[in-house]
C-alpha positions as CSV (number, residue, x, y, z in Angstrom):
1,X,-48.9,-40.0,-80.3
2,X,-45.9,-40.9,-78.6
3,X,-44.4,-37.9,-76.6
4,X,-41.0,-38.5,-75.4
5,X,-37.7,-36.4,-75.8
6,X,-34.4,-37.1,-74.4
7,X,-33.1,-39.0,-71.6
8,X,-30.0,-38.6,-70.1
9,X,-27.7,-40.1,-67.5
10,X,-28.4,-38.3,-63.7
11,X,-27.1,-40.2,-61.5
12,X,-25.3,-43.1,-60.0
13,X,-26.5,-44.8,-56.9
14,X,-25.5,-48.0,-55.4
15,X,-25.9,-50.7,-58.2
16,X,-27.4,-48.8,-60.7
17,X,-28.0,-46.2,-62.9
18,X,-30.9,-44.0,-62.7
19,X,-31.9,-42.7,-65.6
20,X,-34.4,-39.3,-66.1
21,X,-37.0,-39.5,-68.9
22,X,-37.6,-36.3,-69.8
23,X,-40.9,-35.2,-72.3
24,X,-41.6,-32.8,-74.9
25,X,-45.2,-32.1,-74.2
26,X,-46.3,-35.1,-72.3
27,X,-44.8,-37.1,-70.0
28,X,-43.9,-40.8,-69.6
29,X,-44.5,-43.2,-66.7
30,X,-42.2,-44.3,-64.0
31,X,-42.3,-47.6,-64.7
32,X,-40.9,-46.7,-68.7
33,X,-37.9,-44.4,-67.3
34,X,-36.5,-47.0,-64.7
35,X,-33.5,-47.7,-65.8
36,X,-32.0,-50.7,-65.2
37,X,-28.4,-51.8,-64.5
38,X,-27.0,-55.3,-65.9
39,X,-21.8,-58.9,-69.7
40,X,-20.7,-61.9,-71.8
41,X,-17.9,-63.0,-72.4
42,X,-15.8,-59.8,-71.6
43,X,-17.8,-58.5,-69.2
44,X,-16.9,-55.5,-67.2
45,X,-13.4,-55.2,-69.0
46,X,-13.8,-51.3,-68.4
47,X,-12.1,-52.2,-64.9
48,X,-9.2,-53.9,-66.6
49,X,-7.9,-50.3,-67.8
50,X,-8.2,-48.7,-64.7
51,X,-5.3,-50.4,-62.9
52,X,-2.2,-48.9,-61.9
53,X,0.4,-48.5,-64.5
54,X,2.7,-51.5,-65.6
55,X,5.4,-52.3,-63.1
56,X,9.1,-52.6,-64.5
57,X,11.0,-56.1,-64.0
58,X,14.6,-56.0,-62.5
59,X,15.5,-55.7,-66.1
60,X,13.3,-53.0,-67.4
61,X,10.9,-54.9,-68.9
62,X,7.0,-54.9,-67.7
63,X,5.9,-58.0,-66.2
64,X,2.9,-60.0,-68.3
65,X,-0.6,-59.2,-66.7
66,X,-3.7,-61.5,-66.0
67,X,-6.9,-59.7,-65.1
68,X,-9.1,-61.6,-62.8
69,X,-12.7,-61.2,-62.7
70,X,-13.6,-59.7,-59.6
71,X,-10.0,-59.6,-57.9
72,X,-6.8,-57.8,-58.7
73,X,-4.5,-58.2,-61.6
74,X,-2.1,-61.3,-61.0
75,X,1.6,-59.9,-62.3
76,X,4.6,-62.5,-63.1
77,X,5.4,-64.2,-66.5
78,X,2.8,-66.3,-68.2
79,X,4.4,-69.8,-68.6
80,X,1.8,-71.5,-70.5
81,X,-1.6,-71.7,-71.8
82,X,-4.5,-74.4,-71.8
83,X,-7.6,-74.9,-72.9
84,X,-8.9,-74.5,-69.8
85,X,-6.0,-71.9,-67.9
86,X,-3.2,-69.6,-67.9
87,X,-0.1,-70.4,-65.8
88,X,1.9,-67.6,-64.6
89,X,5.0,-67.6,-62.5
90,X,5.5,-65.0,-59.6
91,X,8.9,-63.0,-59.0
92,X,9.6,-65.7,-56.1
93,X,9.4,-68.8,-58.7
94,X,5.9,-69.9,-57.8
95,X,3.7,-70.7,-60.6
96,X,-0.3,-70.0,-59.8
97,X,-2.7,-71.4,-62.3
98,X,-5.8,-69.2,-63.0
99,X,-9.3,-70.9,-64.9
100,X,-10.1,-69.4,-68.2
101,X,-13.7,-68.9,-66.7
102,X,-11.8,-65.5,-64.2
103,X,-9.9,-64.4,-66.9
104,X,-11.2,-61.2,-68.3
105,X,-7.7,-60.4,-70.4
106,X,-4.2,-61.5,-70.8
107,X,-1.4,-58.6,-71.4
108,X,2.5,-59.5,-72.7
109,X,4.5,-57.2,-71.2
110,X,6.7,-57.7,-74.8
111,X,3.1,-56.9,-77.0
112,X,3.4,-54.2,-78.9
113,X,0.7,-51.3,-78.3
114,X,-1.3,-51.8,-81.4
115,X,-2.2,-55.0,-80.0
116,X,-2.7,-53.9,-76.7
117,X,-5.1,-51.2,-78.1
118,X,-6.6,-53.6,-80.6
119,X,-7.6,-56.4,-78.1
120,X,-9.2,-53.5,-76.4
121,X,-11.4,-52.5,-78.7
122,X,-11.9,-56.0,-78.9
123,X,-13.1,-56.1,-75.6
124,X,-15.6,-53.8,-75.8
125,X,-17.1,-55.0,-78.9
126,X,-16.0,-53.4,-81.6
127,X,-14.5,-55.8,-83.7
128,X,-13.7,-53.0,-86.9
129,X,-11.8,-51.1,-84.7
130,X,-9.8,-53.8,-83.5
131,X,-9.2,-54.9,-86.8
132,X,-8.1,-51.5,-88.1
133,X,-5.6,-51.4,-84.8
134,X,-4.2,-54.7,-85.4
135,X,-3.2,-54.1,-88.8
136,X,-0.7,-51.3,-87.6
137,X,2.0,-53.9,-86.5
138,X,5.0,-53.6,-88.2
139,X,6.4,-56.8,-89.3
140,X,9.9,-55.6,-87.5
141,X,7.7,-55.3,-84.1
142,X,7.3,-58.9,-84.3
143,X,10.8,-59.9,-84.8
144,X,11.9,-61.0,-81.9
145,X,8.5,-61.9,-80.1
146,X,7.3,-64.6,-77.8
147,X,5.0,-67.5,-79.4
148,X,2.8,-65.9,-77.0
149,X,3.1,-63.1,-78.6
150,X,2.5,-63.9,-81.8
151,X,-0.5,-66.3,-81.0
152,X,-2.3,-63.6,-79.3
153,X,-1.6,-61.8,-82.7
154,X,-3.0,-64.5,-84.6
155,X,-6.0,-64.9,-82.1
156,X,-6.7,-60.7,-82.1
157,X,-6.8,-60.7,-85.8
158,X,-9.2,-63.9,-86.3
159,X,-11.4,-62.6,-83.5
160,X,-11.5,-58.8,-84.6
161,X,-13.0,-60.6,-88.5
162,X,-15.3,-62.8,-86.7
163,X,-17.1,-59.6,-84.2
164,X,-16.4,-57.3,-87.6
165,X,-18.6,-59.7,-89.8
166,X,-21.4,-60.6,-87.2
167,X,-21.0,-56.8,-86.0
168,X,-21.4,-55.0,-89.7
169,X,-22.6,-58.0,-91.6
170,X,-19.5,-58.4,-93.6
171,X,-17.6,-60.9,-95.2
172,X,-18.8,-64.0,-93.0
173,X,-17.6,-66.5,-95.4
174,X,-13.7,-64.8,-94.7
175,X,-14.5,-64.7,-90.9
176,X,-15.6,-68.1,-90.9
177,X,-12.1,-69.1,-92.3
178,X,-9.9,-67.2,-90.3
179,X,-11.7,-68.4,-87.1
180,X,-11.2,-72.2,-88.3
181,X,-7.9,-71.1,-89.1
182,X,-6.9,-70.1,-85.7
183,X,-8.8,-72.7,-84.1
184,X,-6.6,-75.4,-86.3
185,X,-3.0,-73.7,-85.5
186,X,-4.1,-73.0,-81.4
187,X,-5.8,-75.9,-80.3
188,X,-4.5,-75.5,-76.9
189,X,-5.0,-71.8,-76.7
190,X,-6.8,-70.1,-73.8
191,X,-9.2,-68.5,-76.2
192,X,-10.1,-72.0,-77.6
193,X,-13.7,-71.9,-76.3
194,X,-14.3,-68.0,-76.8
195,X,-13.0,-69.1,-80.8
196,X,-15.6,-72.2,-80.8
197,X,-18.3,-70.0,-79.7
198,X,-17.3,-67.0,-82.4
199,X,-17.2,-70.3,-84.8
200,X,-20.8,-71.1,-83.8
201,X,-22.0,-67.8,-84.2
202,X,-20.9,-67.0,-87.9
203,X,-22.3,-70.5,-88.8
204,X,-25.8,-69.7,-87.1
205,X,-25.5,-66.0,-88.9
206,X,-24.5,-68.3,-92.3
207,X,-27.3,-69.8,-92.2
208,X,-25.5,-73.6,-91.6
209,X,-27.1,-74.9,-88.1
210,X,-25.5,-77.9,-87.8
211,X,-22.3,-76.7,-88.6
212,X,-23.3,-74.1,-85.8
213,X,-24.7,-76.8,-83.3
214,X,-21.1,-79.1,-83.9
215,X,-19.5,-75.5,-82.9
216,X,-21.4,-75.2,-80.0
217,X,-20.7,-78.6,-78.6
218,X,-17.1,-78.0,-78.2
219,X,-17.9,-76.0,-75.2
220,X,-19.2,-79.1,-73.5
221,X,-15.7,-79.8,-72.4
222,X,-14.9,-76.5,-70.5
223,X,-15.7,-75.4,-67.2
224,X,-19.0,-74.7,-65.5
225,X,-19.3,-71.0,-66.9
226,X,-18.4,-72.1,-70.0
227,X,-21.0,-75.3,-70.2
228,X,-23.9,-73.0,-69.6
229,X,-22.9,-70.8,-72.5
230,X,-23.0,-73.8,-74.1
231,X,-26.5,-74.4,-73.4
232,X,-27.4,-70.9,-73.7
233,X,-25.9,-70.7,-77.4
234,X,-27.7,-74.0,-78.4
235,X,-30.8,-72.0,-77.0
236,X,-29.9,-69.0,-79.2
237,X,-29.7,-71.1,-82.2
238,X,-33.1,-72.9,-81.5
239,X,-34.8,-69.5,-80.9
240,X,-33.1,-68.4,-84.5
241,X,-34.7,-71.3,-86.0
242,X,-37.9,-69.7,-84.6
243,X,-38.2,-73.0,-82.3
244,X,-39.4,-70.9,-79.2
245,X,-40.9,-73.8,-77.1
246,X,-37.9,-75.5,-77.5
247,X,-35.6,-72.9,-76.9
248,X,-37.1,-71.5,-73.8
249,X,-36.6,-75.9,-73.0
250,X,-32.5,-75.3,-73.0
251,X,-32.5,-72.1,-71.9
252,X,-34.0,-73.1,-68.5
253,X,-31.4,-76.1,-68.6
254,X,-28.5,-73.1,-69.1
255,X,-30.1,-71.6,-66.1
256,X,-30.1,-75.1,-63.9
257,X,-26.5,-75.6,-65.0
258,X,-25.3,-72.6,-63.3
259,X,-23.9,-72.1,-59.8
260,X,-23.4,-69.8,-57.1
261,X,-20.0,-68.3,-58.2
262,X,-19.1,-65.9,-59.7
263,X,-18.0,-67.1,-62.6
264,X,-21.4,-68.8,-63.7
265,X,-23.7,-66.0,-62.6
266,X,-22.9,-64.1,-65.4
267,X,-23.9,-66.9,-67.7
268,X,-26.9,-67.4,-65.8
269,X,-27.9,-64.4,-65.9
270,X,-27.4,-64.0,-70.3
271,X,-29.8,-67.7,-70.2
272,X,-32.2,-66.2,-67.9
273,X,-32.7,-63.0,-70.2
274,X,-32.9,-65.8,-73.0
275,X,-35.8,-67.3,-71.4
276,X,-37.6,-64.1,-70.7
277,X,-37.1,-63.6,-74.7
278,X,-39.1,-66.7,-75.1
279,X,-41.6,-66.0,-72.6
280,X,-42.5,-62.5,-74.5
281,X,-42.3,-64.5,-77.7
282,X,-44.9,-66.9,-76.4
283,X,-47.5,-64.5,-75.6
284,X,-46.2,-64.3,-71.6
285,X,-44.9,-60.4,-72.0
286,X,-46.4,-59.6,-68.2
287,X,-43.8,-62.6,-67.0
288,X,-41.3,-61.7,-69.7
289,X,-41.0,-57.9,-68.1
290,X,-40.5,-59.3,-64.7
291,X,-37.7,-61.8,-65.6
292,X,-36.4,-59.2,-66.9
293,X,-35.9,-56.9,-64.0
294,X,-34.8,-59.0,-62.3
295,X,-32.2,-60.1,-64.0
296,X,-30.7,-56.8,-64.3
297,X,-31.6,-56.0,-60.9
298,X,-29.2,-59.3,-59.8
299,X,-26.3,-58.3,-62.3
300,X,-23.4,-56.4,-62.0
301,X,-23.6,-52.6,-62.5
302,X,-20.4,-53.0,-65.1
303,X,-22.1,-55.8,-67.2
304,X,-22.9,-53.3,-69.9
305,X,-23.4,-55.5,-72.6
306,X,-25.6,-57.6,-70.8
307,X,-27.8,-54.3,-70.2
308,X,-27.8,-53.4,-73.6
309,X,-29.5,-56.7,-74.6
310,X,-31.9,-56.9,-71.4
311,X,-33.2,-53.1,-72.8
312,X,-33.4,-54.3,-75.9
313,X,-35.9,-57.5,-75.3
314,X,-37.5,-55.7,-72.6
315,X,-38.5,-53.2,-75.4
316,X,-39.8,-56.3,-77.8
317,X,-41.8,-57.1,-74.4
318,X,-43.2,-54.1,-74.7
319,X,-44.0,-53.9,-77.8
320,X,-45.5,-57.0,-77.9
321,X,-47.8,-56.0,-75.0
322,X,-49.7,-53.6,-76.9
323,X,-50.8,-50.0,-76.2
324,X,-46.8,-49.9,-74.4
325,X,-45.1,-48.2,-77.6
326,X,-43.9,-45.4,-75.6
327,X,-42.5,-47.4,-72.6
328,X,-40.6,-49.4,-75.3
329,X,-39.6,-46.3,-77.3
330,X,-38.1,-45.4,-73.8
331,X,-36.0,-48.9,-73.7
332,X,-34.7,-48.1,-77.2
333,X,-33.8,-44.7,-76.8
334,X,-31.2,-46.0,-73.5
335,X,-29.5,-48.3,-76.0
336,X,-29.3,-45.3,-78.5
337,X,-28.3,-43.0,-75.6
338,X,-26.2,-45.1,-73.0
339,X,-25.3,-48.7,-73.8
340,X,-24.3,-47.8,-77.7
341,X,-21.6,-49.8,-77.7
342,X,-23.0,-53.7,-78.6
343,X,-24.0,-53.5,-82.1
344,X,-26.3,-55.9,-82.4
345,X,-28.3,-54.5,-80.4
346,X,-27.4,-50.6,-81.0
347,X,-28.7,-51.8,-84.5
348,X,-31.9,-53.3,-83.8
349,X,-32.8,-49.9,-81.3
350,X,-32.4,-47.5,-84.0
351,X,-34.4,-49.9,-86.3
352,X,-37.3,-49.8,-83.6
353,X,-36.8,-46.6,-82.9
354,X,-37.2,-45.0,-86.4
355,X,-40.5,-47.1,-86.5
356,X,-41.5,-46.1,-83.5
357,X,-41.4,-42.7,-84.0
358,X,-42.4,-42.9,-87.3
359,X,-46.1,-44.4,-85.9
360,X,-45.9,-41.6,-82.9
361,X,-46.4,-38.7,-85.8
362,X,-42.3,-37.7,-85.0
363,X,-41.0,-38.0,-89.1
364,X,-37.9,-36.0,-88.5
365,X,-36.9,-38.6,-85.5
366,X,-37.9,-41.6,-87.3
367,X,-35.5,-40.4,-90.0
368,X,-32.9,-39.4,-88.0
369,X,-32.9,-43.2,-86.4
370,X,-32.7,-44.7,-89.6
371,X,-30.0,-42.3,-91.2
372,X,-28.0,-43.4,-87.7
373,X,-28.8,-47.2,-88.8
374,X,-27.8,-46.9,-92.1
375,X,-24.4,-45.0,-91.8
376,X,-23.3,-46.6,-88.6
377,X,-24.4,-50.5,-89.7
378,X,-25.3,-50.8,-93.5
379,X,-24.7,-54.5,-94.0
380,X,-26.5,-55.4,-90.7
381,X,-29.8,-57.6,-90.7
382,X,-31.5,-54.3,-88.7
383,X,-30.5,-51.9,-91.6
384,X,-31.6,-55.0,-94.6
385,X,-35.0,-54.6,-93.2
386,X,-35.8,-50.8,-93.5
387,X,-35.9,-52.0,-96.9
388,X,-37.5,-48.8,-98.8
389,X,-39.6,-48.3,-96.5
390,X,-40.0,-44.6,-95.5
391,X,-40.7,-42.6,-92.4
């Protein structure tokens, strides 16, 4: 039987969480209650509403914002967009260009809040919510706004249908149009390569690979950072395909792409988790588990969502280990418990956790783990395969 109850947050030490694994009636090993501290595209945007509040211009109005990976915010007017950067001009005239690849957010000092708020919720994945706050601009709040402005509105509304869809698993076919949409009227945008990768994603989740792949290769032209997500999401697509041998192939060639900045490790660091997947998948879980601590071990304690996936195939490790149920039920409850937030994989924890518990002789946890699946994500791929299967 598996015997494990709750675990809760302790402490914070250094560059990680530690985690306490308490039992009812039995008590798990060290090794299970670790917990580990490890982003993707947005990674640690929690920082980016920490700052100071906005200051005011000579005229009363609040300068526009860039937030910079690991540096401060960069204040002054944004003057364009690329592709590949966002210029902004300083209160002295000087214009300083900034690579998409240390951009974690751009704010318009002329937005209006629902768009603040909804590129938020963006940001930390949840692409409803950001859907629901968008939709709360009033047509007059937009009268008089920037193109900026109202390409950011354009680009918050395609992107909030594109996580919504993939998030919930709803209508991908209307995601999928709105993201080409965008993509057609902002070809120059900074969010280009975020919007070809969203692309790529709801063709690989509508089951059209090539369509996916094409998607995928548009990131080819962008930076460093953005060449091994590249890789890594040509990976992703492989592994989906369930071409593991190949997959693990270009996730290793993600891994090589990467550099010693900061803007690639993070990237690194999602391909090397990918190639731990495929090291579990092939029958390597022993190699798998250590990959995977050490990825999370090298990563950044505010890369959340990065942590949420490295529990979540350190738990299939498990799993896939044998006679290691409870050490994985311990990797799906810290998802359930602590990094929530990523759907995806907030969706496939309560999935294994209601059938974990479910073999462990604990029928009212195993219900309560799917009831959580079922309400929360209905329409996801996690909730379609609890079928009518019971507890």
């Amino acid at each position: 039987m598996i015997m494990c109850g709750t675990i809760r947050r302790a402490a914070q030490c250094s560059r990680r969480p530690v985690l306490v694994a308490r039992l009812a009636g039995g008590s798990c090993g060290t090794g299970g209650a670790t917990a580990f501290a490890g982003a993707a595209w947005a990674a640690a945007v929690a920082t980016a509403f920490l700052v100071a509040p906005l200051a005011r211009t000579a005229s009363g109005q609040a300068p526009d914002r860039v937030m910079v990976v690991g540096g401060a915010p960069v204040s002054g007017t944004v003057v364009s967009v690329s592709q590949t950067g966002v210029d902004i001009e300083n209160s002295d005239g000087e214009t300083q260009t900034l690579g998409i690849e240390m951009i974690r957010e751009v704010q318009f000092g002329k937005e209006p809040q629902s768009l603040k708020n909804a590129r938020g919720n963006l940001l930390r994945g949840r692409g409803a919510d950001a859907r629901d706050e968008v939709a709360k601009i009033a047509t007059e709040e937009l009268a008089d706004a920037e193109p900026l402005v109202l390409a950011e509105v354009d680009y918050v509304k395609a992107a909030a249908a594109g996580r919504a869809a993939l998030d919930a698993g709803g209508d991908v076919a209307a995601a999928i149009t709105a993201v080409a949409g965008y993509l057609a009227k902002h070809a120059k945008s900074h969010h280009f390569f975020e919007m070809q990768e969203l692309a790529g994603d709801l063709a690989a989740r509508a089951g059209k690979p090539a369509e996916a792949l094409a998607a995928y290769q548009q990131l080819d032209a962008g930076p460093a950072a953005v060449k091994v997500r590249a890789a890594a999401a040509k990976a992703g697509l492989l592994l989906g395909q369930g071409k593991v041998e190949e997959a693990l192939r270009e996730y290793e060639a993600a891994v090589k792409l990467a550099g010693n900045d900061k803007a690639t490790q993070p990237q690194k660091r999602t391909a090397e988790l990918g190639r731990a997947k495929c090291l579990a998948l092939t029958g390597k879980a022993d190699a798998a588990v250590a990959a995977i601590q050490q990825v999370i071990d090298a990563a950044d304690p505010e890369e959340k969502e990065l942590l949420s996936r490295a529990y979540a195939v350190l738990g299939a490790a498990y799993r896939g280990m044998g006679g290691r149920e409870q050490d994985a039920l311990i990797q799906y409850l810290t998802i359930d418990l602590v990094y929530n937030t990523l759907p995806e994989t907030h969706a496939e924890a309560l999935f294994n956790l209601a059938d974990l518990w479910a073999k462990g002789g604990r029928q009212d946890r195993a219900r309560e783990a799917q009831q959580n699946l079922k309400e929360v994500y209905p329409a996801s791929p996690w909730a379609a395969k609890l079928g009518a299967a019971k507890p």
